[in-house]
Chimera marker file (.cmm) of the C-alpha trace (Angstrom):
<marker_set name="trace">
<marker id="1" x="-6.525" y="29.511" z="-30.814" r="1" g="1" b="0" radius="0.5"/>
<marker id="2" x="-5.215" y="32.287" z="-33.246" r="1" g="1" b="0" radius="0.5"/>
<marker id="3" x="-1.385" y="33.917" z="-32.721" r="1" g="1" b="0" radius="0.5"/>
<marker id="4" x="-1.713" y="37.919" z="-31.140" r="1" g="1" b="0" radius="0.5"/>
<marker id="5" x="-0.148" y="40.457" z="-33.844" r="1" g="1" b="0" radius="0.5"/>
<marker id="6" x="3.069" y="40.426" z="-33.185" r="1" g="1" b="0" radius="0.5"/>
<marker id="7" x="4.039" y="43.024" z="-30.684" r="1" g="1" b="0" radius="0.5"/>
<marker id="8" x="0.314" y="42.916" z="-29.332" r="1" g="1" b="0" radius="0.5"/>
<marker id="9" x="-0.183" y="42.081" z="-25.755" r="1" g="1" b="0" radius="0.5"/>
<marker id="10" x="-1.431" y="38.487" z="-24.779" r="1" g="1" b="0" radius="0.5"/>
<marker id="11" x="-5.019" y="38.338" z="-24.005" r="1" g="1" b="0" radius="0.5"/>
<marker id="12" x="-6.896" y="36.647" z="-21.533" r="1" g="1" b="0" radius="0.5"/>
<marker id="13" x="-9.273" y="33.872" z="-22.242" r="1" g="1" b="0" radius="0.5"/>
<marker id="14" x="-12.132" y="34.204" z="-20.875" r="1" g="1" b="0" radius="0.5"/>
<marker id="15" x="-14.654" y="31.358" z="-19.782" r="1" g="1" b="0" radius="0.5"/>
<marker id="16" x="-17.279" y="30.556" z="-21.852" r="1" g="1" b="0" radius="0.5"/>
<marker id="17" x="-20.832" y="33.082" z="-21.089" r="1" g="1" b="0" radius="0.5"/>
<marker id="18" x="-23.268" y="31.094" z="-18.894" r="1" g="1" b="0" radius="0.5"/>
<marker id="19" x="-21.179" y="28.081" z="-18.511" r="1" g="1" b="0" radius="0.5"/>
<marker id="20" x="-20.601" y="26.916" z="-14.846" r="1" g="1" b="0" radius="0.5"/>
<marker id="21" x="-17.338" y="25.186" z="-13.710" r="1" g="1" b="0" radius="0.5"/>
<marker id="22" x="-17.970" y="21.405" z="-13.556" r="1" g="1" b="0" radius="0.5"/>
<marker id="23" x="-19.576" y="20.538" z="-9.854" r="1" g="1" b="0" radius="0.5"/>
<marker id="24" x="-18.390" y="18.452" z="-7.010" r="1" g="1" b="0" radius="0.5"/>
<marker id="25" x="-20.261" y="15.128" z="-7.183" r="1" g="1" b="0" radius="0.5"/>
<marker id="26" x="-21.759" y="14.059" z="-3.790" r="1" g="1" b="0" radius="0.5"/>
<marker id="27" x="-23.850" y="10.777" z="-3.050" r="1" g="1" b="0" radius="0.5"/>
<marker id="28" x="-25.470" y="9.789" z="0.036" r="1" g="1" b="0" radius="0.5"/>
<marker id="29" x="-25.501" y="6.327" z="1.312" r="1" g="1" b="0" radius="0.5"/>
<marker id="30" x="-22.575" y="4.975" z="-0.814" r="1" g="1" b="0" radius="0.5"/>
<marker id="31" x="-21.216" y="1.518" z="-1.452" r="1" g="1" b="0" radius="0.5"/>
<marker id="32" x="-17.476" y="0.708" z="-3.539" r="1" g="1" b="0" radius="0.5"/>
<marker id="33" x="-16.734" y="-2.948" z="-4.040" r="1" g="1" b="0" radius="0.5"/>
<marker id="34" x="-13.034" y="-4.066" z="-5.396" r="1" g="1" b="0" radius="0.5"/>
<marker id="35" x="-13.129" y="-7.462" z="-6.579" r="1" g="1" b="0" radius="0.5"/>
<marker id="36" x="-11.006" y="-9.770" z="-7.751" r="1" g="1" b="0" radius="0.5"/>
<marker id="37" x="-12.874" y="-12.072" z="-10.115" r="1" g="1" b="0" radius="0.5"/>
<marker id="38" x="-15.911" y="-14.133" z="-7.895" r="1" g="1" b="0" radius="0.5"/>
<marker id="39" x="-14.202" y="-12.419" z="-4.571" r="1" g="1" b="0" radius="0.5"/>
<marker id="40" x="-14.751" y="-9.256" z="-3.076" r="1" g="1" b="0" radius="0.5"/>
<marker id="41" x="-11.385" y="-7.847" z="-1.635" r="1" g="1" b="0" radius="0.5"/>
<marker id="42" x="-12.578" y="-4.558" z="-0.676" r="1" g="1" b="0" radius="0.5"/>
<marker id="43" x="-15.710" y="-2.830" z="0.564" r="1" g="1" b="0" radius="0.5"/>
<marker id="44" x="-16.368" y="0.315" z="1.340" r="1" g="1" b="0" radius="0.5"/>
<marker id="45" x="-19.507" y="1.914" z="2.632" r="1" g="1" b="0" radius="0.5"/>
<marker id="46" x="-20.051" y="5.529" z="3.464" r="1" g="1" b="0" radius="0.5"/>
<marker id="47" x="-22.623" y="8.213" z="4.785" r="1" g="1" b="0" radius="0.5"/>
<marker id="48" x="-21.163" y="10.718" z="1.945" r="1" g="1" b="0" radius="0.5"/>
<marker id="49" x="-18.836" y="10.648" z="-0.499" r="1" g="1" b="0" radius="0.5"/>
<marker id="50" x="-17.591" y="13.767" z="-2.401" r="1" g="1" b="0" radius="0.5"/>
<marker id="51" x="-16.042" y="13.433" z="-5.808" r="1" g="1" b="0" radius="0.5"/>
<marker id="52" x="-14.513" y="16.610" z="-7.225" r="1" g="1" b="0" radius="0.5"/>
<marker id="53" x="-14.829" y="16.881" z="-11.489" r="1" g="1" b="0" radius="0.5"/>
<marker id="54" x="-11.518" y="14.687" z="-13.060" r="1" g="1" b="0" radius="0.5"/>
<marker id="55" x="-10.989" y="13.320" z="-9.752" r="1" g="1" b="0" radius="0.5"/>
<marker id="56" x="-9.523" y="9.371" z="-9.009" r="1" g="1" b="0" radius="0.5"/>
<marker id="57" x="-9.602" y="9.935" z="-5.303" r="1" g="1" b="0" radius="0.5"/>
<marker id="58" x="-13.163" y="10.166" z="-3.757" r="1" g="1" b="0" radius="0.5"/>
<marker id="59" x="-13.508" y="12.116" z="-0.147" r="1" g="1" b="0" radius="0.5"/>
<marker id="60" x="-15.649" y="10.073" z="2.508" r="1" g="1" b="0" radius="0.5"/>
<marker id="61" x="-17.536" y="10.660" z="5.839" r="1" g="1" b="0" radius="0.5"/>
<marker id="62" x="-18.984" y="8.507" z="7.850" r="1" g="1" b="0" radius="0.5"/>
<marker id="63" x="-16.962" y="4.939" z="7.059" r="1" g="1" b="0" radius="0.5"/>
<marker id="64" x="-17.224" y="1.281" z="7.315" r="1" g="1" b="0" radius="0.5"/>
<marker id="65" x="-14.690" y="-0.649" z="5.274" r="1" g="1" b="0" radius="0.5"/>
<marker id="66" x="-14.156" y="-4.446" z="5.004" r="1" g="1" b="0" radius="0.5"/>
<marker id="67" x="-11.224" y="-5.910" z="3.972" r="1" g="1" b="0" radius="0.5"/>
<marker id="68" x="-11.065" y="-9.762" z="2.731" r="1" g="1" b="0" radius="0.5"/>
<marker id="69" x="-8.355" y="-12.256" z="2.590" r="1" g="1" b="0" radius="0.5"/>
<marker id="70" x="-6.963" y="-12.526" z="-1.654" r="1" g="1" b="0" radius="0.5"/>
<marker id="71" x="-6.679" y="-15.718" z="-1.389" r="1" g="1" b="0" radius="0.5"/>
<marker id="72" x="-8.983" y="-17.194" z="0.748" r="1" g="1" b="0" radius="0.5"/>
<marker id="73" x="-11.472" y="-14.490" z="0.713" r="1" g="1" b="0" radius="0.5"/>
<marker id="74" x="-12.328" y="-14.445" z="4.101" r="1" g="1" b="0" radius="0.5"/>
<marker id="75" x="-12.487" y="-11.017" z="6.411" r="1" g="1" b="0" radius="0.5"/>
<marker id="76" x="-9.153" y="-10.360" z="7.264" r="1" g="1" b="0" radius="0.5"/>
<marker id="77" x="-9.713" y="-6.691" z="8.829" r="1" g="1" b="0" radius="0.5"/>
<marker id="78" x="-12.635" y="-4.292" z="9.126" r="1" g="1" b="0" radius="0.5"/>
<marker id="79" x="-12.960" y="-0.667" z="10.368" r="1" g="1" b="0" radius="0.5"/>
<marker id="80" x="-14.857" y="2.414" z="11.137" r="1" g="1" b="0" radius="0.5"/>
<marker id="81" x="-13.666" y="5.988" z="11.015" r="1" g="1" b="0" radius="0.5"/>
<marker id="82" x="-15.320" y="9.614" z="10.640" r="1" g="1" b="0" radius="0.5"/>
<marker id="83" x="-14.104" y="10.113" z="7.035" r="1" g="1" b="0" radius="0.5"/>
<marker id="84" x="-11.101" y="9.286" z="4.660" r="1" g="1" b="0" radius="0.5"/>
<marker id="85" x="-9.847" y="9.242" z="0.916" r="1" g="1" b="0" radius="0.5"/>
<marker id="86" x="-10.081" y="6.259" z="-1.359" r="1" g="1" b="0" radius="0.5"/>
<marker id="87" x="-7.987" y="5.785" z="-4.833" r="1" g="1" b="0" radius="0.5"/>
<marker id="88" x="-10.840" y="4.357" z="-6.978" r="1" g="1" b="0" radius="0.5"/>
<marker id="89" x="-8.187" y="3.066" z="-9.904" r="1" g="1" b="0" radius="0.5"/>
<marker id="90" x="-5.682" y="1.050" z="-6.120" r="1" g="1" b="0" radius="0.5"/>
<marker id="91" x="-7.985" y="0.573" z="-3.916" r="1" g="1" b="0" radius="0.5"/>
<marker id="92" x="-5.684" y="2.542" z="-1.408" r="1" g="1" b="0" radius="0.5"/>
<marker id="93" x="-7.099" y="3.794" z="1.593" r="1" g="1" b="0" radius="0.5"/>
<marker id="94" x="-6.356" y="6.782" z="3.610" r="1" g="1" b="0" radius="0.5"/>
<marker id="95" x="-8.727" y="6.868" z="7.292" r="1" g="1" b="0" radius="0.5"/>
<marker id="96" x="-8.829" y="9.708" z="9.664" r="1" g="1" b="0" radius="0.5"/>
<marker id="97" x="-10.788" y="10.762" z="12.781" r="1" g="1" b="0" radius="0.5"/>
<marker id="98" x="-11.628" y="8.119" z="15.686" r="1" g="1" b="0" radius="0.5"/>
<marker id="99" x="-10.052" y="5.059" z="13.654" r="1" g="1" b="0" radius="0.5"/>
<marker id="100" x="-11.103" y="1.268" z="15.001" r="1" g="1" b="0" radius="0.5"/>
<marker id="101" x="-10.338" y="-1.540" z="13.463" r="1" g="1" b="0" radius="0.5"/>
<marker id="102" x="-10.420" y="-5.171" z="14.049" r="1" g="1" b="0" radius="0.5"/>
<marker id="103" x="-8.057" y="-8.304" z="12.787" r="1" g="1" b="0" radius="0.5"/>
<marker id="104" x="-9.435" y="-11.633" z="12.221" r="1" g="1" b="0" radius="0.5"/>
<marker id="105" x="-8.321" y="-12.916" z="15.371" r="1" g="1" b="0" radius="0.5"/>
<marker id="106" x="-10.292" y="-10.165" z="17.060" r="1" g="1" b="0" radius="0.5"/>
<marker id="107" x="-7.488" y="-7.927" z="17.978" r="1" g="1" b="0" radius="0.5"/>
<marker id="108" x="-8.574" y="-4.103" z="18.098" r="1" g="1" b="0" radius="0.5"/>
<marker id="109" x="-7.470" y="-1.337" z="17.016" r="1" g="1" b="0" radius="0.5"/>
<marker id="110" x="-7.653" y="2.606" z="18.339" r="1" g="1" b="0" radius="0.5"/>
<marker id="111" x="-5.938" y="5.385" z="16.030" r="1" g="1" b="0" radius="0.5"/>
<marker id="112" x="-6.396" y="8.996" z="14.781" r="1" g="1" b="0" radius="0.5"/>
<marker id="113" x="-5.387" y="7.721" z="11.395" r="1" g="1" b="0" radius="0.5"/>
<marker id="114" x="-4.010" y="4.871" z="8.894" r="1" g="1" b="0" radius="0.5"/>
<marker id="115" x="-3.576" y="4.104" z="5.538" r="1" g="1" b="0" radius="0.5"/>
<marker id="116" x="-3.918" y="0.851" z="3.197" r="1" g="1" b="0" radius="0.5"/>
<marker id="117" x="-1.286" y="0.609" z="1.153" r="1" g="1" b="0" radius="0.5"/>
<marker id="118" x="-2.693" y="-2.125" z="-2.032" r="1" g="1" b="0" radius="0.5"/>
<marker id="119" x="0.829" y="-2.616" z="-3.888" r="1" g="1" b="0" radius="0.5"/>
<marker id="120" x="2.020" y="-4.310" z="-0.728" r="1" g="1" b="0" radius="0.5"/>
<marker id="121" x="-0.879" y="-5.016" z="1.157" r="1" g="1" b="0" radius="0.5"/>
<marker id="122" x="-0.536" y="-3.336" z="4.748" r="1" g="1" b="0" radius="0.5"/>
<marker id="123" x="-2.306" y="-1.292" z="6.886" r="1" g="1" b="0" radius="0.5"/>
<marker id="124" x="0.165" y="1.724" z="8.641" r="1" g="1" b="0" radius="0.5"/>
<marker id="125" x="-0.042" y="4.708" z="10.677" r="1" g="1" b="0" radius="0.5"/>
<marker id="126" x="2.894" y="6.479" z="12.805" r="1" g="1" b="0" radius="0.5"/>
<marker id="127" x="0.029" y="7.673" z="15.340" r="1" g="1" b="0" radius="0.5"/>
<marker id="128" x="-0.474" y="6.815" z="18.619" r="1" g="1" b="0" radius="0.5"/>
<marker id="129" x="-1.838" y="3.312" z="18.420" r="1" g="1" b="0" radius="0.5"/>
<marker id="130" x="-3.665" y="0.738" z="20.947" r="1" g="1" b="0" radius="0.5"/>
<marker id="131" x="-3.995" y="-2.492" z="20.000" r="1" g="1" b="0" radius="0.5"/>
<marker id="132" x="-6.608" y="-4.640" z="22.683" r="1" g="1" b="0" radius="0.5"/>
<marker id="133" x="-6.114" y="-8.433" z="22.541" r="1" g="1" b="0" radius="0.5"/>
<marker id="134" x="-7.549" y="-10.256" z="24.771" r="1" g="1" b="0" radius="0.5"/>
<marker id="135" x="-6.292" y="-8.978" z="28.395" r="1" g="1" b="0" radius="0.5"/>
<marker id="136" x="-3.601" y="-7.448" z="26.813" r="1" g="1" b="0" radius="0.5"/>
<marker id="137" x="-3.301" y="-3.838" z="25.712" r="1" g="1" b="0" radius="0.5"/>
<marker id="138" x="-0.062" y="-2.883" z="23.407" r="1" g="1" b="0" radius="0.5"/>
<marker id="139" x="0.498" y="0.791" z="22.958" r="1" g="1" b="0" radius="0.5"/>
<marker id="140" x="3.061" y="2.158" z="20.422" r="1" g="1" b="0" radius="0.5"/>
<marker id="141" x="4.350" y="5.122" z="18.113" r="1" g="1" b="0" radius="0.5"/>
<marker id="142" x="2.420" y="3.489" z="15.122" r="1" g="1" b="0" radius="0.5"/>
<marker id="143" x="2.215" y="-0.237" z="13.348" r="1" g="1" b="0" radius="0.5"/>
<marker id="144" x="2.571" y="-2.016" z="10.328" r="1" g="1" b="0" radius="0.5"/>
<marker id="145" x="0.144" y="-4.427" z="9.982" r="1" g="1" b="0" radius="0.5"/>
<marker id="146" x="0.858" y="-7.666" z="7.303" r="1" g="1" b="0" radius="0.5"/>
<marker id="147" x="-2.710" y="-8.454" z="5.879" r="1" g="1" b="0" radius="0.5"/>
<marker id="148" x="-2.051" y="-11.917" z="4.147" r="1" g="1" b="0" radius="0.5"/>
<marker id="149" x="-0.153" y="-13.266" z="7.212" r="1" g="1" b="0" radius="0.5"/>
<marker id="150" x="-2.089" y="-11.145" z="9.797" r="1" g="1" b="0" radius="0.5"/>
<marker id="151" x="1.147" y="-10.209" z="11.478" r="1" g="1" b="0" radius="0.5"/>
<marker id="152" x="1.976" y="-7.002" z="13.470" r="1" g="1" b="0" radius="0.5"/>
<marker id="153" x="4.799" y="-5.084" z="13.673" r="1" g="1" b="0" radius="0.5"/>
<marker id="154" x="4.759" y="-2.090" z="16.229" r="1" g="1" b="0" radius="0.5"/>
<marker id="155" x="6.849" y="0.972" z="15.856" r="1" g="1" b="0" radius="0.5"/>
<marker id="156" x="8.971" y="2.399" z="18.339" r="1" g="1" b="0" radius="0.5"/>
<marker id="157" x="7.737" y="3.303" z="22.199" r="1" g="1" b="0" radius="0.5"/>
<marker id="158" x="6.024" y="-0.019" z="22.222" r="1" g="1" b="0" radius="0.5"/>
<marker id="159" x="4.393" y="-1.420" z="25.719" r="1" g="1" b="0" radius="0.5"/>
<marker id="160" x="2.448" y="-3.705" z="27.238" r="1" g="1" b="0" radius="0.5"/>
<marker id="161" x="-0.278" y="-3.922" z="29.798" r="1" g="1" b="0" radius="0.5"/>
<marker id="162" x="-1.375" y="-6.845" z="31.225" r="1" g="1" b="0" radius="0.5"/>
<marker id="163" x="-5.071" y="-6.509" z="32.443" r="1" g="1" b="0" radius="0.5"/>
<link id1="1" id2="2" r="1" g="1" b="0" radius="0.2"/>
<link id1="2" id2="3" r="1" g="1" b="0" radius="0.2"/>
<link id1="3" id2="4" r="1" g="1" b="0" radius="0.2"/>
<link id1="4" id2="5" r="1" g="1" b="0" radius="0.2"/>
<link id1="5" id2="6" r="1" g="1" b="0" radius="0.2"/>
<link id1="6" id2="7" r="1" g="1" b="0" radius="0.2"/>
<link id1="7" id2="8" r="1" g="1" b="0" radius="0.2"/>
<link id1="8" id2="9" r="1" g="1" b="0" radius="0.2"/>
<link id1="9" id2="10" r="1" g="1" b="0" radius="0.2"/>
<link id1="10" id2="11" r="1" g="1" b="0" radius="0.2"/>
<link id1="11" id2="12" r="1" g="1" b="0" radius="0.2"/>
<link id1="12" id2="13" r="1" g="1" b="0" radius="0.2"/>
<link id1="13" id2="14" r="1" g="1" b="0" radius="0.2"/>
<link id1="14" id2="15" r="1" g="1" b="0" radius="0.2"/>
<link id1="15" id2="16" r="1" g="1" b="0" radius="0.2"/>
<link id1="16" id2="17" r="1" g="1" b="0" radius="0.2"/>
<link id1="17" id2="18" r="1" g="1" b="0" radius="0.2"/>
<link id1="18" id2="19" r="1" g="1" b="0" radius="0.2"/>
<link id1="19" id2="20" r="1" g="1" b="0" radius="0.2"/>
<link id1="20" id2="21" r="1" g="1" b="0" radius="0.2"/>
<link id1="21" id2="22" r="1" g="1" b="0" radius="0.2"/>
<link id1="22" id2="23" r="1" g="1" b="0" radius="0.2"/>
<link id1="23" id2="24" r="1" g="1" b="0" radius="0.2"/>
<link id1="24" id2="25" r="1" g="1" b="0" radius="0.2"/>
<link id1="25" id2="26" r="1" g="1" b="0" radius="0.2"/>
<link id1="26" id2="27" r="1" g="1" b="0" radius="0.2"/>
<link id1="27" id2="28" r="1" g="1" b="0" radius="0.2"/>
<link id1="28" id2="29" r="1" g="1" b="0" radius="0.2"/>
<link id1="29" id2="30" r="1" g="1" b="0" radius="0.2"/>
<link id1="30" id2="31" r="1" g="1" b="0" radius="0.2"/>
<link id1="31" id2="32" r="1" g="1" b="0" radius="0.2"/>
<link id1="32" id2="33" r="1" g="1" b="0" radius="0.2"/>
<link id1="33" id2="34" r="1" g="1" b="0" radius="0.2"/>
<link id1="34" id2="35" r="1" g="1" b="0" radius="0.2"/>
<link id1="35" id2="36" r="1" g="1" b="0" radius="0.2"/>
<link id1="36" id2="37" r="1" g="1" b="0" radius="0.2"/>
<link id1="37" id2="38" r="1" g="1" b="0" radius="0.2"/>
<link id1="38" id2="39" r="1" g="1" b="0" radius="0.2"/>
<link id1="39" id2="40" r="1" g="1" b="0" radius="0.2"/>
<link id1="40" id2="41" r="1" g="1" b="0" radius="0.2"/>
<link id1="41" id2="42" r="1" g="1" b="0" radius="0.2"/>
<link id1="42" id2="43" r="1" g="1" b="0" radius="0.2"/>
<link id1="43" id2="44" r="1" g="1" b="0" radius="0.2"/>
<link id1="44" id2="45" r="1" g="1" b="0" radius="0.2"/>
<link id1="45" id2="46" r="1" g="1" b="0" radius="0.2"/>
<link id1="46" id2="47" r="1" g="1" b="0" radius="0.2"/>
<link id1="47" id2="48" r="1" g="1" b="0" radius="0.2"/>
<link id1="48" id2="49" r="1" g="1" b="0" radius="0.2"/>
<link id1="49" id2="50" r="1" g="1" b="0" radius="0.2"/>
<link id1="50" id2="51" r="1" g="1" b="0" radius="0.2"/>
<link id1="51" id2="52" r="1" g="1" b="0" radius="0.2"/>
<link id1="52" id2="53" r="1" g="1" b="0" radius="0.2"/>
<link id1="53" id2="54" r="1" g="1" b="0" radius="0.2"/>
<link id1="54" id2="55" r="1" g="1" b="0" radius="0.2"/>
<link id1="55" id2="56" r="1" g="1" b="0" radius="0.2"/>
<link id1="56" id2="57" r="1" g="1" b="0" radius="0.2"/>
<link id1="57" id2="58" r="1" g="1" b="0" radius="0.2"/>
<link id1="58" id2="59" r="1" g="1" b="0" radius="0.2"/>
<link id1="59" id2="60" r="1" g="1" b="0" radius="0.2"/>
<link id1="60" id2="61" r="1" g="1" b="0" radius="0.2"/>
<link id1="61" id2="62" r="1" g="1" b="0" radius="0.2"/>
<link id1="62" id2="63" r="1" g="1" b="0" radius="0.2"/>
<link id1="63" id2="64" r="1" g="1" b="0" radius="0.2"/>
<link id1="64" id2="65" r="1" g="1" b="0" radius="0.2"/>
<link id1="65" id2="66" r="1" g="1" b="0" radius="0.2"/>
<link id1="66" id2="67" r="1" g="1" b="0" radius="0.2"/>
<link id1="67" id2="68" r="1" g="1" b="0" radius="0.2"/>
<link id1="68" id2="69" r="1" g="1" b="0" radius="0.2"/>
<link id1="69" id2="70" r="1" g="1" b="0" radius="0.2"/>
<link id1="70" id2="71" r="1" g="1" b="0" radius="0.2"/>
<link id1="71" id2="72" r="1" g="1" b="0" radius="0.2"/>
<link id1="72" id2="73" r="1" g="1" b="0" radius="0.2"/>
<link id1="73" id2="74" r="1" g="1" b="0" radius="0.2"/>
<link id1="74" id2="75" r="1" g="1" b="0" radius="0.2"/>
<link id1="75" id2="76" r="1" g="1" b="0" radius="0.2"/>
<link id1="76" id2="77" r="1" g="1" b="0" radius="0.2"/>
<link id1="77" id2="78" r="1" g="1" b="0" radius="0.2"/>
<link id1="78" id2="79" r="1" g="1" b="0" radius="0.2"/>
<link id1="79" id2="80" r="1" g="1" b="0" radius="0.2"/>
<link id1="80" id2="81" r="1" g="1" b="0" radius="0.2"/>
<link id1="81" id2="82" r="1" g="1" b="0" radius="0.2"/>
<link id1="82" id2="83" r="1" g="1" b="0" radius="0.2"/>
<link id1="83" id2="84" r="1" g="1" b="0" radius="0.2"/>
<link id1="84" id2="85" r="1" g="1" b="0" radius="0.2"/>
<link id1="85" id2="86" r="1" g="1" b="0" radius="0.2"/>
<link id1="86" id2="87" r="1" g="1" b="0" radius="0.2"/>
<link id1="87" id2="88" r="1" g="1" b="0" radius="0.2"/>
<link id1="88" id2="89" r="1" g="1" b="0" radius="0.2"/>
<link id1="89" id2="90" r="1" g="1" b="0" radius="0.2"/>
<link id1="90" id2="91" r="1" g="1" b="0" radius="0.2"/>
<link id1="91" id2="92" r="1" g="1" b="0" radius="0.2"/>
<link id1="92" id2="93" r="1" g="1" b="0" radius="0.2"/>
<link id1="93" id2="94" r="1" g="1" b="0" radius="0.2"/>
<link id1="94" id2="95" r="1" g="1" b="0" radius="0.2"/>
<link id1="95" id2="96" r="1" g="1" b="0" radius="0.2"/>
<link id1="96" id2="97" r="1" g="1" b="0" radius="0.2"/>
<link id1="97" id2="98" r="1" g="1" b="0" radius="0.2"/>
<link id1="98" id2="99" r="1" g="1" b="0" radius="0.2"/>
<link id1="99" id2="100" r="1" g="1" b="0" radius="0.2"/>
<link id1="100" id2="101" r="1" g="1" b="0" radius="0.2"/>
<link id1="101" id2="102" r="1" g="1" b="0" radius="0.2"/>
<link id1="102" id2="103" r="1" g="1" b="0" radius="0.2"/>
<link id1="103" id2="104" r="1" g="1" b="0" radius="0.2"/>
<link id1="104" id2="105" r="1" g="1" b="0" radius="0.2"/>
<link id1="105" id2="106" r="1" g="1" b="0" radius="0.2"/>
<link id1="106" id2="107" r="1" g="1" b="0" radius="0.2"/>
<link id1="107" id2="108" r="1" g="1" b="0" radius="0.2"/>
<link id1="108" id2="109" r="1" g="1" b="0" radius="0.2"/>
<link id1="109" id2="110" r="1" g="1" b="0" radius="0.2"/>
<link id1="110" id2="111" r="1" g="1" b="0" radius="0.2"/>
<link id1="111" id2="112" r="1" g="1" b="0" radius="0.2"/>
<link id1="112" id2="113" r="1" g="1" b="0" radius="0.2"/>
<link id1="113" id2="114" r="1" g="1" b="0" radius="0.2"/>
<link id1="114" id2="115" r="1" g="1" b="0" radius="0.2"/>
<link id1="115" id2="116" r="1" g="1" b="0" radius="0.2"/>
<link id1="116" id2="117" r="1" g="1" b="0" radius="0.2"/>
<link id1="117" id2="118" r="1" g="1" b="0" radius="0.2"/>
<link id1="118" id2="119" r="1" g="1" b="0" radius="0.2"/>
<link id1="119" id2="120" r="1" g="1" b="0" radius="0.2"/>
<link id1="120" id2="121" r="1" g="1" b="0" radius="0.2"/>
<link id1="121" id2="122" r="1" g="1" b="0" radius="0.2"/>
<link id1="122" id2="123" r="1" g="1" b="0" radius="0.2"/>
<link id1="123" id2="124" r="1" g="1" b="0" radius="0.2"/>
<link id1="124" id2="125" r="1" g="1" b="0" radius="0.2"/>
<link id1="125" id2="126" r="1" g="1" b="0" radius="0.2"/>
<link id1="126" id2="127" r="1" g="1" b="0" radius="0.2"/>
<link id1="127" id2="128" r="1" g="1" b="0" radius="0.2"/>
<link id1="128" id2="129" r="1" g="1" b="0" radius="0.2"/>
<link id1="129" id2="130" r="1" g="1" b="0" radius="0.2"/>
<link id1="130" id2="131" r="1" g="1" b="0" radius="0.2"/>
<link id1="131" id2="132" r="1" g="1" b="0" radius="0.2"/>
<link id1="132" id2="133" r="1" g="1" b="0" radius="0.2"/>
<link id1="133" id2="134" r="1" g="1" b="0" radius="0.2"/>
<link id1="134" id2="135" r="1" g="1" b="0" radius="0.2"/>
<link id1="135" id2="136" r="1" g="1" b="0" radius="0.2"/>
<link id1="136" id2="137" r="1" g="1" b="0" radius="0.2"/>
<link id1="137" id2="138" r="1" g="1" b="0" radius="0.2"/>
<link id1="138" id2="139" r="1" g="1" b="0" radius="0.2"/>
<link id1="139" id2="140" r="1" g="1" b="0" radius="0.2"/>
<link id1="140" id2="141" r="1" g="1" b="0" radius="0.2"/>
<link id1="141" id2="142" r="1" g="1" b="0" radius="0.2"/>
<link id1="142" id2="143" r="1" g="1" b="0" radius="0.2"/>
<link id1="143" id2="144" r="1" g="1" b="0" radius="0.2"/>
<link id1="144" id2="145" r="1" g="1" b="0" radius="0.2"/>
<link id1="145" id2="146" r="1" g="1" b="0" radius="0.2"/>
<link id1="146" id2="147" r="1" g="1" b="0" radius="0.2"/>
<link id1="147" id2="148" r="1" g="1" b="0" radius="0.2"/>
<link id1="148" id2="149" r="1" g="1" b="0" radius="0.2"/>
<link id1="149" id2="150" r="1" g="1" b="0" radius="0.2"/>
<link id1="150" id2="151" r="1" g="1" b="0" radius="0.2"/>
<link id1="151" id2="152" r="1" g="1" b="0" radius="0.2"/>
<link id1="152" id2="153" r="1" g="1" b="0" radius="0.2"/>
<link id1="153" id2="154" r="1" g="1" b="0" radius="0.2"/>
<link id1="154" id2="155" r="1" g="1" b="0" radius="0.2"/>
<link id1="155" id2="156" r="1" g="1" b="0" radius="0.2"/>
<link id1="156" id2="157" r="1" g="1" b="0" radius="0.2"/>
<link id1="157" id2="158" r="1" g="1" b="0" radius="0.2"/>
<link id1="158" id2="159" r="1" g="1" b="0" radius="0.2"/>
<link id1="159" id2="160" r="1" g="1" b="0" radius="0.2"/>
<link id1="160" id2="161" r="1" g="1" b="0" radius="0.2"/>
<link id1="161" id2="162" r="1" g="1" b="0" radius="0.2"/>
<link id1="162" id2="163" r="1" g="1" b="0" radius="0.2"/>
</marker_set>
């Protein structure tokens, strides 16, 4: 890039003739896998995923995601929701729209959204949450959920109902 005359005003710079900005990337029936060695710690299936040009966070629709165990490698959660944001370099997870998951130990769960968090390995939302287990139905302001000892932790508002 040359210096202006002194004195001159700055000029624009202009794109390039016939040259196109770089164009969203979007595949159909797509599958990410995070592995750790032999073990698959994270997959992720979707309808559609968008991937704008430079990007490290890909936009999804239409979601299944499966979540196993580091150690033991066994599913610890799995859920569905209408579409959501994944960090390809973490792993992290952000799900929105007509979230349901499910624990292990079959517990489900019914949110508008929640995020994995990979650095400390938990699932959270502060949305309206219902967790089903068994007979019982816990409702609460949100949840932390503990994915290596499958332990809950509900936020504030929390009840119970005893079907």
């Amino acid at each position: 890039m040359s210096a202006a005359p002194e004195g001159a005003a700055p000029q624009a710079v202009l794109p390039e003739p016939n040259r196109a900005p770089p164009a969203t990337l979007r595949f159909g029936g797509m599958t990410f896998v995070a592995s750790h060695g032999s073990r698959t710690e994270i997959l992720v299936e979707a309808r559609n995923m968008l991937v704008p040009p430079g990007a490290s966070t890909a936009s999804l629709e239409g979601v299944h995601l499966v979540m196993n165990h580091p150690q033991t490698g066994k599913r610890a959660f799995e859920m569905t929701c209408e579409q959501g944001d994944l960090e390809v370099e973490t792993s992290n997870f952000h799900a929105e729209g007509n979230v349901e998951g499910r624990t292990a130990d079959g517990r489900r769960i019914f949110t508008s959204w929640l995020r994995y968090d990979s650095d400390r390995d938990v699932i959270t939302t502060d949305a309206p949450v219902q967790i089903v287990d068994g007979r019982h139905r816990l409702k609460g302001r949100g949840f932390v959920y503990h994915l290596k000892d499958s332990r809950f932790v509900l936020k504030g508002g929390a009840s119970i109902v005893q079907e």
